[in-house]
N, C-alpha and C positions, 0 to 999 in steps of 0.2 A: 466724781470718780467713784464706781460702785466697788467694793467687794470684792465680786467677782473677778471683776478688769482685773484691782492690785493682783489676785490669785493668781490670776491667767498668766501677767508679765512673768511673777514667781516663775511660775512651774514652767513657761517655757524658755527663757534667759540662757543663754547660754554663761556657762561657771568660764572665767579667764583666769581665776588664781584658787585655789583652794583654800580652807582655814589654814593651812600649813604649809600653805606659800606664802602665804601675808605671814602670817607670825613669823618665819623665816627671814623676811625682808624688815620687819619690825626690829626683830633682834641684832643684824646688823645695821640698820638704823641710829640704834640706840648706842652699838660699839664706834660707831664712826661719829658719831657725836660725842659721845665721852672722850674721845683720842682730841676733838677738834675745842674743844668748851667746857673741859673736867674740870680744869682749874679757872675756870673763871666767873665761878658763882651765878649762873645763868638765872635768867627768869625764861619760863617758860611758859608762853601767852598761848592759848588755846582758843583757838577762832570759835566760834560759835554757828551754826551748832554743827556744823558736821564736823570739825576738828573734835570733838568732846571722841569720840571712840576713839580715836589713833593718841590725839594727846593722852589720854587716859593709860592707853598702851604702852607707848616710849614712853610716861613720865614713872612708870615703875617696874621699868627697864632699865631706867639711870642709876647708877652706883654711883652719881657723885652727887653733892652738895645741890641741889636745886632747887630754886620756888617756883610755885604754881600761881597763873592768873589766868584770867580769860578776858576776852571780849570778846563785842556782835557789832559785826558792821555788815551791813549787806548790800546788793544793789537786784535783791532779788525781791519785786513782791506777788506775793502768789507762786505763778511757778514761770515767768518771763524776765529776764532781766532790762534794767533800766540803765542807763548811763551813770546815775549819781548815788554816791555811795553816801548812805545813811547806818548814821550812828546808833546803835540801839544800847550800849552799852558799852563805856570804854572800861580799858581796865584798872581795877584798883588803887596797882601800885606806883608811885613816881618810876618815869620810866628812864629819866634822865641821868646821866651817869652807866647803867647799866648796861649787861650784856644781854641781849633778849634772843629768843628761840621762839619763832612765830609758828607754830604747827598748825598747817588745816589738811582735809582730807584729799583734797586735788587741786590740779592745776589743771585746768582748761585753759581758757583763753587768759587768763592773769590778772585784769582787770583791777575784780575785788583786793589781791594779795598788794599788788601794786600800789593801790591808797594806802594799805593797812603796814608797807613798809615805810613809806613815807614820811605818813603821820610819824612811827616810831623814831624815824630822824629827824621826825621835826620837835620831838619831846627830847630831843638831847641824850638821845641813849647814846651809849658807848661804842656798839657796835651792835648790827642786827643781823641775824639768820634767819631761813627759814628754811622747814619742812612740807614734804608734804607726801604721804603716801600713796598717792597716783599722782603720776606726771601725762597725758593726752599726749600722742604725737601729732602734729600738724602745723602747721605755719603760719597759723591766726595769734599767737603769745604776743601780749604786752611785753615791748623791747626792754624794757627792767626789768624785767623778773625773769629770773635764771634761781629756781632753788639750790640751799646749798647742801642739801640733804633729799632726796627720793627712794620711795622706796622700790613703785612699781612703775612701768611703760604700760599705757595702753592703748589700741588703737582709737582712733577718732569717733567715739559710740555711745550712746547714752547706755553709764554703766553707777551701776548702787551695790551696796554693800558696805559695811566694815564703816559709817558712816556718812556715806553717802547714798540719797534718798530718790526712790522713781515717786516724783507729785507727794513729799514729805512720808512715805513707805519706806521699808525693807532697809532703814538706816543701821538696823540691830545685826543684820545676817554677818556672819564669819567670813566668810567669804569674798571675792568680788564678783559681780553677773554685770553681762550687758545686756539690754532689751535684743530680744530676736529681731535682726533686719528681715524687713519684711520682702 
């Protein structure tokens, strides 16, 4: 991928949220979590990597008591996805016992979050949540996975921004953009 391509998708993309709709949706994100998980000394696991913007976002949004971890699992190599979810990183801390807040950047088809719930019930946490600041409308979701927090609807599009990457691009932009249908 040249250059120029990433530019071109840039500059012609159509914008679906603005930096100040996301932040909007962020902040009450982060109220609707607090009401649901203030008191329950949450861990806050941050998918990798496209969770790292939004996690970053809601984790200092939180007025209440919380820790920060991460992990990388993916079932993405290069830019395709595979059926099986590989580990590249769990996270740090025992997760057993605990209340966890799994935040990543979208929900498409559910897949990946779907392992990455599991596994956390299968480490004996207490209870698990997730987040995730784009939720995809369409009919393709893994039958588990229903977030318990969303911030934004988008239609069925390859869309980046605010985290999420067109071919590992424009993960930094404020915003959300979806590729111009051709």
């Amino acid at each position: 991928m040249d250059s120029e391509h990433i530019q071109a998708v840039r500059d012609t993309a159509d914008e679906l949220y603005s930096p100040t709709q996301v932040s909007q949706a962020l902040d009450r994100m982060a109220a609707e979590i607090e009401a649901v998980l203030g008191d329950q000394d949450p861990l806050l696991l941050c998918v990798m990597t496209g969770g790292l913007v939004v996690s970053g976002e809601l984790f200092t949004r939180l007025r209440c008591p919380v820790q920060l971890d991460y992990l990388h699992a993916t079932r993405y190599q290069g830019t395709r996805g595979g059926a099986e979810l590989k580990w590249i990183t769990p996270p740090s801390q025992a997760l057993a016992g605990r209340t966890l807040l799994v935040v990543d950047d979208i929900l498409d088809e559910g897949l990946t979050l779907a392992a990455i719930l599991r596994y956390c019930h299968d480490q004996q946490a207490r209870a698990v949540y997730s987040a995730v600041l784009v939720e995809k409308s369409h009919q393709r979701k893994h039958p588990d996975v229903q977030p318990d927090f969303v911030g934004l609807q988008v239609a069925d599009r390859y869309v980046f921004g605010y985290g999420m990457d067109y071919h590992g691009y424009w993960r930094n932009l404020k915003g959300i953009y979806a590729v111009k249908d051709n």
